[in-house]
N, C-alpha and C positions, 0 to 999 in steps of 0.2 A: 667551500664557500656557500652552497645551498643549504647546507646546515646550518650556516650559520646567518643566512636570511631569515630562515624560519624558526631562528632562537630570537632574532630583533622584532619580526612583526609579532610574535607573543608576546613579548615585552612590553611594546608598543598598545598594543591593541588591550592589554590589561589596565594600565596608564592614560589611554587615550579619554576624553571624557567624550560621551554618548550622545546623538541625535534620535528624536522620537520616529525612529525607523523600524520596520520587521520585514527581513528578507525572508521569504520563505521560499523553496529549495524543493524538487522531485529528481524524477523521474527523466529520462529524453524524450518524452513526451508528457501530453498535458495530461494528467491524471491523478488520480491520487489523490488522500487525505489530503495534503498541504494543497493543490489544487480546488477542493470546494470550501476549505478555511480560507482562503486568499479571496475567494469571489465574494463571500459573504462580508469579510471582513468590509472590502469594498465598498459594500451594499446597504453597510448597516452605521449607524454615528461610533464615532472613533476618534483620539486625538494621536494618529498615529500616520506615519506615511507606509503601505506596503509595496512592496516592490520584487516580481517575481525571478528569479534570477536560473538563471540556464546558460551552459555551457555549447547548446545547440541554438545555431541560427535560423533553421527554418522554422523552431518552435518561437524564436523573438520577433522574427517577422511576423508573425500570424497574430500573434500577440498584440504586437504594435498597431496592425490594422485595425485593431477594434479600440484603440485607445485605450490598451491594459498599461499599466506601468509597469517595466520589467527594464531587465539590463543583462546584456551580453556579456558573458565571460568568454574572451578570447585574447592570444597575442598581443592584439592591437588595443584593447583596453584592461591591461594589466593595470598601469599606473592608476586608473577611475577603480578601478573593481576595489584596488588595495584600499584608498580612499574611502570610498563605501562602507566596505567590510571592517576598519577599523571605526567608523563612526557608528554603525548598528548599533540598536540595543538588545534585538534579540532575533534569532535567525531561529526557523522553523523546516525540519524535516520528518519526511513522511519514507525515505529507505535513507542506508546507511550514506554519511556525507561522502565516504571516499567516494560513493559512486556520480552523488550530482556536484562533485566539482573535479572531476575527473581523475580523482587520487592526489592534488594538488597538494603538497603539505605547505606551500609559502599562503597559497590562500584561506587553508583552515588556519594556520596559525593569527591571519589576520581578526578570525572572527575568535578568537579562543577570551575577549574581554565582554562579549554578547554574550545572553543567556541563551542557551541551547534546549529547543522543543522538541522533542521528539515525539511524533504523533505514531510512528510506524506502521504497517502495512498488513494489520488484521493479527487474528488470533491464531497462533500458530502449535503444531504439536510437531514440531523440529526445535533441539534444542540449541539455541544462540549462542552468540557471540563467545560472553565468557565462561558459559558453561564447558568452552576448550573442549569439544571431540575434537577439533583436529590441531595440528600440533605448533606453536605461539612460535618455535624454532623458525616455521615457514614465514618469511617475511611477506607473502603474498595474504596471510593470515593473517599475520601479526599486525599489519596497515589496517585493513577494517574494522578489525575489533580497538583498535586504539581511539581511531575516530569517533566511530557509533558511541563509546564507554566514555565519552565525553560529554553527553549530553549532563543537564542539572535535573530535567526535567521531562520524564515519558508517561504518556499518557496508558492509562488503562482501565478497560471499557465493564471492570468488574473484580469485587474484592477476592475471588476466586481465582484470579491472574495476575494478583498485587507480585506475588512471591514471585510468578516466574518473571516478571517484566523487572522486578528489581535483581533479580540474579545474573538476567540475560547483561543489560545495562549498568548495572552496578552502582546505581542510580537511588539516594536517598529518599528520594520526594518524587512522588506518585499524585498526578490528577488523576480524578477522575472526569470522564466525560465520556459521550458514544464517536465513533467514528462517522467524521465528515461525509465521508465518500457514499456511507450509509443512507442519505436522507434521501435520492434520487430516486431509491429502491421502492422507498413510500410516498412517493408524490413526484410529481413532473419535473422533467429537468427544465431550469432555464434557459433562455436561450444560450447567455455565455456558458454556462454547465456541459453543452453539445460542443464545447470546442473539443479535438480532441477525441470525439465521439461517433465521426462519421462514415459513416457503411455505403457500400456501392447500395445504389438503386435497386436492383432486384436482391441483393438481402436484405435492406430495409421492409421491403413490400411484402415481402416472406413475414416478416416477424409481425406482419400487422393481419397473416392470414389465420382465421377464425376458428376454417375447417382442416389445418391440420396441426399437430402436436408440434411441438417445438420444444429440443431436449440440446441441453449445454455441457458441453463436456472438456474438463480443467484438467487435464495431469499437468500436475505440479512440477517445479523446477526439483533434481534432486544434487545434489553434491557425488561429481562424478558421473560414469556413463549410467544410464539407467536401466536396473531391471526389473524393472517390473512390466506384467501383461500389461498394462496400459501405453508403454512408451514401444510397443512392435505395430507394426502395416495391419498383420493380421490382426489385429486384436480391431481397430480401426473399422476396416471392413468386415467382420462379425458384427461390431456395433451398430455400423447405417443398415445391415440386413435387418438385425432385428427392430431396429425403428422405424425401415419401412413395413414391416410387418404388423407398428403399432400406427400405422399410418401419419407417423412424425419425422420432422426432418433434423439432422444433425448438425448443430455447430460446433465445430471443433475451435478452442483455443488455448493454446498453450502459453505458457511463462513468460510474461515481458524477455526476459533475457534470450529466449529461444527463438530461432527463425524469424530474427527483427527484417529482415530485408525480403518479405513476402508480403503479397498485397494481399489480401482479400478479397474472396471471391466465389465459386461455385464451383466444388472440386468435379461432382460427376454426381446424378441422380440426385438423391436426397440430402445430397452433402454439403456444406458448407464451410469455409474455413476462413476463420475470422485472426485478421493482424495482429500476433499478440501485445503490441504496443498500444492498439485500441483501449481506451478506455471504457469499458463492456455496462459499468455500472446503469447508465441511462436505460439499460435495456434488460436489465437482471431482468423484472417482472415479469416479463415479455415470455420468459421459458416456463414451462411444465415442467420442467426435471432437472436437475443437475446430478450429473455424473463426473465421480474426481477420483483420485487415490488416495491422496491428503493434502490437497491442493486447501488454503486458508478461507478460499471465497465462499467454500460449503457453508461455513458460519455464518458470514455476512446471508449467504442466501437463504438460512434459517426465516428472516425477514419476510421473505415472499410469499412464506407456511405452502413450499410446494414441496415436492418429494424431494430427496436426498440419497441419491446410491453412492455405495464409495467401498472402494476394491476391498476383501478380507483379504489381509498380511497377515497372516500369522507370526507372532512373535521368533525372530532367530531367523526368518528366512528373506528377511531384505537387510537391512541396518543395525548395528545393535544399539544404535540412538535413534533411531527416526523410521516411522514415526512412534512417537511417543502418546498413547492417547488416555496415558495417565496424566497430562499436564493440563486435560481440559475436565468437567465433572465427567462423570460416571450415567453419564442416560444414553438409551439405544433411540437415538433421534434416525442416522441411516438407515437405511435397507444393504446391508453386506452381499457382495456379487465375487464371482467366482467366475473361472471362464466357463462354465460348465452351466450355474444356475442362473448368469447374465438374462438370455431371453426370459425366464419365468419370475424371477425379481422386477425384469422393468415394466412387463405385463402385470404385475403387481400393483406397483406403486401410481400405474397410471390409472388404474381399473380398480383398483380394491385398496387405495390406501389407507391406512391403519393405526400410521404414525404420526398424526395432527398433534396427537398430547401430546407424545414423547418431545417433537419438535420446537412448541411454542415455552416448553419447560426446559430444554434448551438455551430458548432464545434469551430467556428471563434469567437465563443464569447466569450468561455471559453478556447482557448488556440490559446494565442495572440503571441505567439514567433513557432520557424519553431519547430515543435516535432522530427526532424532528427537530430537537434543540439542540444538537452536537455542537453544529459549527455556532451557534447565538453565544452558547455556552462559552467559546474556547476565544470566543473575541472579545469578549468579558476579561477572559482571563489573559489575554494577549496586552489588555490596557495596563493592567497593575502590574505586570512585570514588564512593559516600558517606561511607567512612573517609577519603578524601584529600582530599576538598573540606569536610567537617565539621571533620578537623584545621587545615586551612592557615585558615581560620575566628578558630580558636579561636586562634593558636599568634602569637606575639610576642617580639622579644626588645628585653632592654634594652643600652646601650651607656654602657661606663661611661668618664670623661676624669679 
């Protein structure tokens, strides 16, 4: 009987003819691409209604307080939601849909008649979806990659990433545009921008101190237990020594997915540990260094032109997909650390940095449009594919014999 819910509202929602609506979709928290496409969209002339949509209530409450327009997906508004999502013309996400509508398949079916955006969640050297490393048998697999490889339409921030973003997606049609989440990096968040954003008092007051270094450190979510030195204690505590060494203090933040139910806070001395559900973007510039293993936010923080360190893997002795750092150009923008040449790399990069060029040639090569007009851009483009999918809705002809 569930299957065959979810064979009628496809049906249905194919059929259905369309209202000048755009759901746009993240995160369980406010963040992310589709989060600063939604604020602008708002901000900016549009003949379009948006409407933010989450599966989580403390984020529609908060929401609501500020007079955002958004709508609760829960139990009790199933019948509104199904309503909604068959009248949409085009639903916008920034991670894969099983996640922001909690693997629903009666409510993705709802939206399978809406044009599907996928803005996704940076430049990555892990390879996706349908690239199949793991195995399509696994239905716990085989559910995300079915949804994500649904989209019409993925955005990509450079024609050096056209090939993987279409292989990953499977995806014909390719925009181009910079990523939303990007524009905070270079100029001031608005105030709605801080939803989402907010730091306990004395880390806040930390990131605004002058006289000392401030170093951000990403390991990345991996598939599976993790082995790499960045994901052990020690490896941790070796880090804040040699930062206090550089007289900088350490933000630790890990993966959305990781350690969601910790707060943020002041771990011990120089440390800090920041919620990985925070929305961190507001606050990129704010560091001198970033350290990852191949966490995706390295690229984006290319933007800030500050230093870049990120673990040397050697090929064969982590994954034999991932990472992959043939799927990005070929320039030594990082500084590679090692557990051994960790302190004399970050005393490097703080003191003697070397890799401006390599960095800003980089930047240019994987984000080929102005990163200040991302979101202008994509609201532009959010207009003519509610004209196009509202018309073909609407539009019929007759055949006369």
């Amino acid at each position: 009987m569930k299957n065959e819910l979810s064979l009628r509202l496809e049906h249905i929602s194919r059929k259905n003819k369309k209202d000048k609506v755009v759901l746009f979709f993240g995160r369980e928290t406010f963040s992310d691409n589709t989060k600063y496409l939604y604020l602008k969209a708002l901000e900016e002339q549009r003949d379009y209604t948006c409407i933010w949509c989450s599966c989580e209530k403390t984020l529609i409450n908060s929401l609501k307080e500020k007079n955002l327009p958004c709508h609760l997906i829960d139990a009790d508004s199933f019948e509104e939601t199904m309503r909604l999502f068959l009248s949409a013309a085009v639903a916008v996400f920034s991670v894969n849909p099983a996640q922001s509508l909690n693997e629903s398949e009666e409510l993705f079916a709802c939206l399978h008649g809406a044009r599907h955006i996928q803005l996704w969640h940076g430049v990555s050297v892990k390879h996706l979806l349908l690239m199949k490393h793991l195995s399509l048998a696994d239905y716990n697999f085989r559910r995300p990659v079915a949804f994500a490889s649904r989209a019409d339409t993925v955005l990509s921030p450079s024609s050096c990433l056209d090939s993987f973003f279409n292989e990953s997606f499977g995806c014909k049609r390719i925009i181009r545009a910079g990523y939303p989440r990007n524009e905070v990096i270079l100029r001031g968040a608005t105030k709605l921008e801080s939803i989402g954003s907010e730091l306990p008092k004395e880390m806040f007051q930390a990131l605004q101190n002058n006289k000392r270094k401030k170093i951000l450190f990403t390991p990345t979510w991996q598939r599976g237990a993790t082995q790499l030195l960045t994901g052990s204690p020690e490896f941790l505590g070796k880090l804040a020594l040699v930062c206090q060494k550089n007289n900088a203090d350490l933000y630790l933040k890990a993966h959305p997915t990781l350690l969601q139910d910790k707060s943020s806070g002041k771990l011990s001395g120089n440390v800090y540990y920041i919620n990985p559900t925070i929305d961190i973007y507001p606050y990129l510039n704010k560091f001198d260094a970033l350290i990852t293993d191949y966490s995706s936010i390295m690229f984006d923080f290319l933007l800030t032109q500050k230093p870049i360190l990120r673990l040397d893997i050697q090929e064969g002795t982590h994954k034999s997909f991932e990472p992959d750092f043939g799927l990005v150009p070929d320039i030594a923008f990082a500084y590679l650390f090692t557990d051994k040449t960790l302190p004399a790399v970050l005393s490097q990069a703080l003191i003697h940095d070397c890799k401006q060029d390599e960095r800003q040639k980089m930047a240019d090569a994987l984000f080929e449009t102005d990163p200040l007009q991302s979101a202008s851009a994509l609201v532009k483009f959010l207009q003519n594919e509610v004209n196009a999918c509202v018309a073909s809705s609407h539009d019929f002809y007759v055949e006369h014999y």
